[in-house]
C-alpha positions as CSV (number, residue, x, y, z in Angstrom):
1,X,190.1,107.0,86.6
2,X,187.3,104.3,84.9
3,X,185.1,105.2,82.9
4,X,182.1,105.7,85.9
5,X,184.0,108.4,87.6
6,X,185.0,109.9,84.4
7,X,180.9,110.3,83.9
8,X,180.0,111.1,87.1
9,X,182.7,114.1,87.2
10,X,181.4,115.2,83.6
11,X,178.2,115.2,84.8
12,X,179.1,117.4,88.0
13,X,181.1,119.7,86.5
14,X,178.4,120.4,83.1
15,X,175.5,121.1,85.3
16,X,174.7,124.8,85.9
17,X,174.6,126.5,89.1
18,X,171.3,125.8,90.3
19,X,171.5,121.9,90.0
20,X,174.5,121.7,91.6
21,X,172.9,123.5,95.0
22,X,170.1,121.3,94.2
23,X,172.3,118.6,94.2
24,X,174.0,119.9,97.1
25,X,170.7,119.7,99.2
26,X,170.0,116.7,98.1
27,X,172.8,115.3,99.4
28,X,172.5,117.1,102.8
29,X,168.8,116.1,103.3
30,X,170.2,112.5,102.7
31,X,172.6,112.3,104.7
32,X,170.1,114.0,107.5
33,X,167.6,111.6,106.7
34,X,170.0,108.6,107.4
35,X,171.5,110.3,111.0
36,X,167.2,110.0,111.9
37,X,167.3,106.2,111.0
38,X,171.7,106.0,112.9
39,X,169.0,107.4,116.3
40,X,167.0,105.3,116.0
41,X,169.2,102.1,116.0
42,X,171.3,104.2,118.4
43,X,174.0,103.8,116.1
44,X,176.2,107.7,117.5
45,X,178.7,106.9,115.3
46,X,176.8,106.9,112.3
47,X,174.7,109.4,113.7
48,X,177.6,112.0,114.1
49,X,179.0,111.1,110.5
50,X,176.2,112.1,108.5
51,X,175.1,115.4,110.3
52,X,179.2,116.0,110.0
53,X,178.7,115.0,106.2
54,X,175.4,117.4,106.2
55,X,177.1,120.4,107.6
56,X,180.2,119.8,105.4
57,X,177.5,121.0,102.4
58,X,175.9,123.5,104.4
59,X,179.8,125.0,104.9
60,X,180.4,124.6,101.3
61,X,177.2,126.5,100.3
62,X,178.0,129.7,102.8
63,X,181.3,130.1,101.6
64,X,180.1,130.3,97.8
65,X,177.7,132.6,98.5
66,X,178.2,135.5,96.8
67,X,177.7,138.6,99.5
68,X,178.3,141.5,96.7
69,X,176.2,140.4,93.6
70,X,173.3,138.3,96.2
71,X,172.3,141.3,98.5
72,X,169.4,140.5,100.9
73,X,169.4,136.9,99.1
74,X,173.0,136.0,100.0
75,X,172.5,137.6,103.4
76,X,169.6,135.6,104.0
77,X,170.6,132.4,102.6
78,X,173.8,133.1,104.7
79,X,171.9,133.3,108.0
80,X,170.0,130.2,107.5
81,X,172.8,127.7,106.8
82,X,174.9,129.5,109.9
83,X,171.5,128.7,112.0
84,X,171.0,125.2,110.3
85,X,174.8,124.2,110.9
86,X,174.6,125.4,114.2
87,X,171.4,123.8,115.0
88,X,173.1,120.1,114.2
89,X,175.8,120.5,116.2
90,X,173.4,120.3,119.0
91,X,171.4,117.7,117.6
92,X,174.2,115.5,117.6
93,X,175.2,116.8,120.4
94,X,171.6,116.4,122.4
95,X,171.0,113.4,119.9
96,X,167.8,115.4,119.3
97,X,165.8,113.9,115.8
98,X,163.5,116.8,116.2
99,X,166.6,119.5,115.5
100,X,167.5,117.1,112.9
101,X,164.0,116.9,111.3
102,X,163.6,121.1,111.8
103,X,166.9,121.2,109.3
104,X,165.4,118.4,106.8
105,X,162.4,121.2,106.5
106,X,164.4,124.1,105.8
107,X,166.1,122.5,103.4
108,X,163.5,120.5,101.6
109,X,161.9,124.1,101.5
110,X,164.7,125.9,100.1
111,X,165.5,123.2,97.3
112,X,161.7,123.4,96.2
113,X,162.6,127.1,95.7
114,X,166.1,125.8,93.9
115,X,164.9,123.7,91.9
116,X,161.9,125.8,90.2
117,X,164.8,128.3,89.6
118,X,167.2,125.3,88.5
119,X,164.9,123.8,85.7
């Protein structure tokens, strides 16, 4: 491993809880962001990666959730990614930018809320 990844892993693994779903969304609302642009230069190939990379996170952050110690939180939080990674499969499926864009907002909104908790 050089001495990049080494850092990079480090600097994964040291951050607490709330950076790394911040980090998390981040990366989803990238890789949203980017299936937008794969529509519009009709590029489906693209396009189905990154909402596939976007609901990868979304999986990852509903099985984490913590249903026991979260309550109404988890319960919530669990409802919205099950809508949100539902709602991509038929954007990519309707190639539908406006689904995509609805997803980009829930998430932007939630890691505002993340990231005042995170810092």
């Amino acid at each position: 491993m050089n001495g990049f990844n080494t850092y990079q892993e480090t600097a994964i693994t040291t951050q607490s809880r709330g950076r790394l779903v911040v980090m998390l969304y981040d990366g989803a609302i990238k890789f949203l962001r980017q299936a937008v642009q794969d529509l519009q230069r009709n590029d489906m190939a693209a396009k189905g990666n990154h909402i596939s990379k976007a609901q990868d996170i979304l999986f990852e952050l509903n099985t984490v959730l913590n249903m026991e110690q979260g309550g109404q939180v988890a319960q919530n939080l669990r409802s919205l990614y099950t809508f949100m990674h539902r709602h991509l499969s038929e954007a990519n499926l309707q190639k539908d930018s406006r689904k995509i864009q609805e997803v980009i907002g829930i998430l932007e909104e939630l890691n505002q809320g993340w990231r005042t908790i995170a810092n």
